[in-house]
N, C-alpha and C positions, 0 to 999 in steps of 0.2 A: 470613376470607379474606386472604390475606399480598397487597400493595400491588404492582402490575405495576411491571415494572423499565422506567425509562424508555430508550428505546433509541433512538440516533442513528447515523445513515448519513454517516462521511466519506470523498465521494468525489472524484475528482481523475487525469488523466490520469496517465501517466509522469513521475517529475519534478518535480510543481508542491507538493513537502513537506506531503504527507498525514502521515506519519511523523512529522517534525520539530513540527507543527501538534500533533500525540495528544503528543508529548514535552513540547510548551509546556504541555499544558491538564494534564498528568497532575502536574506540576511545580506547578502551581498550584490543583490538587484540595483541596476543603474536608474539613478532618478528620476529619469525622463522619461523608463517605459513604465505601461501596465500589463500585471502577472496576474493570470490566471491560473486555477488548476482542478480539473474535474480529477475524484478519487474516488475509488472503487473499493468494498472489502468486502471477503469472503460472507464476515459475520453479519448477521442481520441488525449489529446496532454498531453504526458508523464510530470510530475513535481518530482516526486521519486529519477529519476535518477538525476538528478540536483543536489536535496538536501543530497544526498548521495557520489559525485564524491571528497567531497573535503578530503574524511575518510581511501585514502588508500587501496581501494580494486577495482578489477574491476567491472563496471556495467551494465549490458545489458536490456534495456527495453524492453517491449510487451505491445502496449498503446492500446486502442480502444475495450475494452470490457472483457470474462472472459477466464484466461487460458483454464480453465476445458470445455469450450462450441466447441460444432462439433464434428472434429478428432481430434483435441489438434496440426493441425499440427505447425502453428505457435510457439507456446509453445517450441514443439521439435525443429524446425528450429534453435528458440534462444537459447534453453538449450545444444543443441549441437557446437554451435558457440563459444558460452562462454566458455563451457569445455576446445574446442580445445587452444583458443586464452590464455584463464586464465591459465590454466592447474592448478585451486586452490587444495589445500588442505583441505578445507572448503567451500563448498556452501550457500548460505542462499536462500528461495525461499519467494518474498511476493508479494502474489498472491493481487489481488483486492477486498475491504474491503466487494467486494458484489459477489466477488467468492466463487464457491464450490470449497470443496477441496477435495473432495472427489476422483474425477476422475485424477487429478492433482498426488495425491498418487498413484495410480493405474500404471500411465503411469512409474512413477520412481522405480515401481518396478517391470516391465515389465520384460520377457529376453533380452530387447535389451539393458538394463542399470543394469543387473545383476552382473555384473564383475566392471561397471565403476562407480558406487554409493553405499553408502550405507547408508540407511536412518538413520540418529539419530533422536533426540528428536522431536517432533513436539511442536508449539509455539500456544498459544492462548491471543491476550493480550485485554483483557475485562477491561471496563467503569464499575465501581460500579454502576454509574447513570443511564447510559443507562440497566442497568441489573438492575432497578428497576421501567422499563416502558414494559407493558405490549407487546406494538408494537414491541419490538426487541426480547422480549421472542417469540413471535410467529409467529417471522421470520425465515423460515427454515433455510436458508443460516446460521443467526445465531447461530441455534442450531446444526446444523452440524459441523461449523466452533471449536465449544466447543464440540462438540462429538469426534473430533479426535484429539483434543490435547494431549500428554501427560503433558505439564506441562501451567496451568493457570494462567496468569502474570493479577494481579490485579494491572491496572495502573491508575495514577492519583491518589491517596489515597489523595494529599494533598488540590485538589479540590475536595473531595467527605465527605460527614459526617462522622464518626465514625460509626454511626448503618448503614449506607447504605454497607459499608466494610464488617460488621460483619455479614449482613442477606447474604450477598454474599458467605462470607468464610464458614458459617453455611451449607449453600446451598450446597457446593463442597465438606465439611466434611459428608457430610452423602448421598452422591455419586448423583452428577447430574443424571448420567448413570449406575444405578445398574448391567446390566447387563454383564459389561464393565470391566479393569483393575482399578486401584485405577488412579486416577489424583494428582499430587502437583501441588502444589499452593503457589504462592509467590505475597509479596505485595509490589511496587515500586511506586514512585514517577518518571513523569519528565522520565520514560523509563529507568529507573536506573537497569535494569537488571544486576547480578553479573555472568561474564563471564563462571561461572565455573557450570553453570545452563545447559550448550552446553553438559557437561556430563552426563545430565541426560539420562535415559533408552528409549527407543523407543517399542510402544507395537503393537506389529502386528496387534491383534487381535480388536482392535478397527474401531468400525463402523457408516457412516453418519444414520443420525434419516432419513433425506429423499434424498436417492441417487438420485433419478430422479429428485429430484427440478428443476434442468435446460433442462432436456430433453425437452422441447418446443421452446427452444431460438432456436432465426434465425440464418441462416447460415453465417459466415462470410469469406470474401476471404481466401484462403489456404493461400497467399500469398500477402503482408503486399504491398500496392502501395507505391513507393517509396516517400518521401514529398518533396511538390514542395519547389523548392528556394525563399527565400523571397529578394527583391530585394529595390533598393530605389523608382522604381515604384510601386513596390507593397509592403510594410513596413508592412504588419499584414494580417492574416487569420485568420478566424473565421471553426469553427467543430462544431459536435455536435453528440449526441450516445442518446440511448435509447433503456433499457435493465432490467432485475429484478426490475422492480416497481419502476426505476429512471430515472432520466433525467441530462445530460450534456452539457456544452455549457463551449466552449475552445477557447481561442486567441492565436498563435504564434507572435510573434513582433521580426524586424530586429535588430540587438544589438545596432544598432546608435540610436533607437526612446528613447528616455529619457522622463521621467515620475516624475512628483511633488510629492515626497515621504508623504509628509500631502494633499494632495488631494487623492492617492491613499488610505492610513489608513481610510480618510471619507469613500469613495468608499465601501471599504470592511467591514465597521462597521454601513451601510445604508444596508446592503442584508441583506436577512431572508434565509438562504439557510444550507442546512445539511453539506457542505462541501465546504471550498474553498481553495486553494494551490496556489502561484506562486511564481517565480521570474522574476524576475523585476529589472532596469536599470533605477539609479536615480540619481541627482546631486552629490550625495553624496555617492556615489559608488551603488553595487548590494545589494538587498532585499529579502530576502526568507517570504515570509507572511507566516500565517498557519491558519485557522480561522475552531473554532467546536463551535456549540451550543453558537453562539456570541460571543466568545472568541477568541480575533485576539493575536496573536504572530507577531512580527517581529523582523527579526535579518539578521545582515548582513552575504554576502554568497560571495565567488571567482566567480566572471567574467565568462559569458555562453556563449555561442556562439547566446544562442539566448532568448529572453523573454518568458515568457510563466505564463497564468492563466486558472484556469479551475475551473468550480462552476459544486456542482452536487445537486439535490433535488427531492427527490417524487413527486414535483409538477412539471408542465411543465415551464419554461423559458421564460421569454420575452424577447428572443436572441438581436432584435432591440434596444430592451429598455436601457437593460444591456450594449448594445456597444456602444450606445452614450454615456454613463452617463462614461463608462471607456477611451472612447478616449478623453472625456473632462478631464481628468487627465494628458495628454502627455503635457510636454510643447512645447512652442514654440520657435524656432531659429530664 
């Protein structure tokens, strides 16, 4: 009988460097196992996987809304795919910053994943800042998402105050969840998780504050429509989603279309938006953006097969608006 893969749940609002955090750990993976990581994102055109391929592990997305919503069958399609193809040692799961994970757990501990998983730690990686604004405390998604961690990655510490940490770590020491096992709690910078965190315990017995949050979402295809080819006639496609109290709006780009690296940075430092992600294809090789709460990141990334940006925000989207203002970034041949 071949040894269940050990499989970990990192989960974490909008923002709070789920990604950045799987970047840290993958960077510092022991050479003799194999990583996997199935990721999940709200928007209908994946960026995850991109920012994740260059670390050494294999990666499988699931774009276009939340694991945990329907039958989950998508989810299993991919989670079973990956198994086969990975056959890792190690799993990672990161679900979408606006997924429940509740159901997501359930399925992996199913009989049908009884022999070929077995759950370790689960991950929670929490904003100081955003946990001291009321609207994310009493967001279900987010208190669930922290009701089933066992262990709470307080990230960012070196953008957040001192008392903002401390009303935080106060808050965790004297049990979020009383009625629950105990939580740790670690404080990182930048996703600086220390590898040896993968060992920590995993507690069964932990439960979502509201399991049904998502039992109202709409149905989505069983079965993932294949993406059309982008073509020199047709060099970009525009998506869009609409789901848990957000809104999405996504561009695919053909790898030839090249983009003004300081007109793009304007671009993405002119949006008011809760989230932005791409890479991007510039004079000066590829672009990974990252943009939270008006703070843009850029850093250069290996070569995609294809461009891609996705903006998400509680308010609705001026899709029109926003594609002008971004196609006015490509240069010209």
């Amino acid at each position: 009988m071949s040894t269940p893969v050990i499989t970990h749940l990192v989960m974490g609002f909008l923002g709070t460097g789920k990604t950045t955090l799987l970047r840290h750990l993958l960077a510092n993976k022991p050479e003799h196992e194999r990583w996997a990581i199935l990721v999940n994102e709200f928007g209908e055109v994946g960026i995850d996987g991109a920012l994740l391929t260059e670390q050494g592990a294999m990666i499988k997305e699931v774009p276009g809304g939340c694991l945990c919503c329907v039958s989950g069958l998508p989810f299993q399609i991919g989670l079973n795919a990956l198994l086969h193809k990975a056959k890792p040692d190690r799993l990672f799961i990161e679900p979408s910053g606006l997924g429940h994970p509740s159901q997501i757990l359930k399925t992996l501990t199913n009989e049908h994943y009884q022999d070929v998983l077995q759950l370790g730690a689960t991950f929670c990686v929490v904003d100081p800042r955003q946990w001291a604004q009321a609207r994310y405390q009493a967001h279900e998604t987010y208190q669930d998402q922290l009701a089933l961690a066992d262990v709470l990655v307080l990230n960012k510490a070196d953008l957040s105050s001192p008392e903002l940490v401390a009303n935080l770590q106060a808050a965790i020491s004297k049990g979020l969840f009383a009625d629950q096992a105990a939580q740790a709690c670690v404080t990182v910078s930048q996703g600086q998780l220390d590898v040896n965190w993968l060992q920590a315990i995993h507690h069964t017995g932990r439960k979502a504050a509201s399991p049904a949050a998502h039992a109202n979402n709409s149905a989505r295809p069983l079965i993932a429509k294949s993406e059309p080819r982008l073509s020199r006639a047709q060099p970009w496609r525009r998506y869009s989603n609409l789901g848990q109290d957000h809104y999405s709006v996504g561009w695919r780009f053909l790898d030839e279309v090249c983009f003004d690296l300081q007109a793009v940075e304007a671009f993405c430092r002119s949006l008011k938006v809760a989230r932005l992600k791409a890479v991007l294809p510039t004079a000066d090789g590829w672009r990974a953006f990252n943009m939270v709460d008006d703070q843009l990141t850029v850093y250069r990334i290996a070569a995609q097969n294809e461009g891609r940006l996705e903006l998400i925000d509680p308010e609705p989207l001026p899709a029109q608006q926003l594609q002008k203002a971004l196609l006015a970034t490509m240069t010209r041949s």
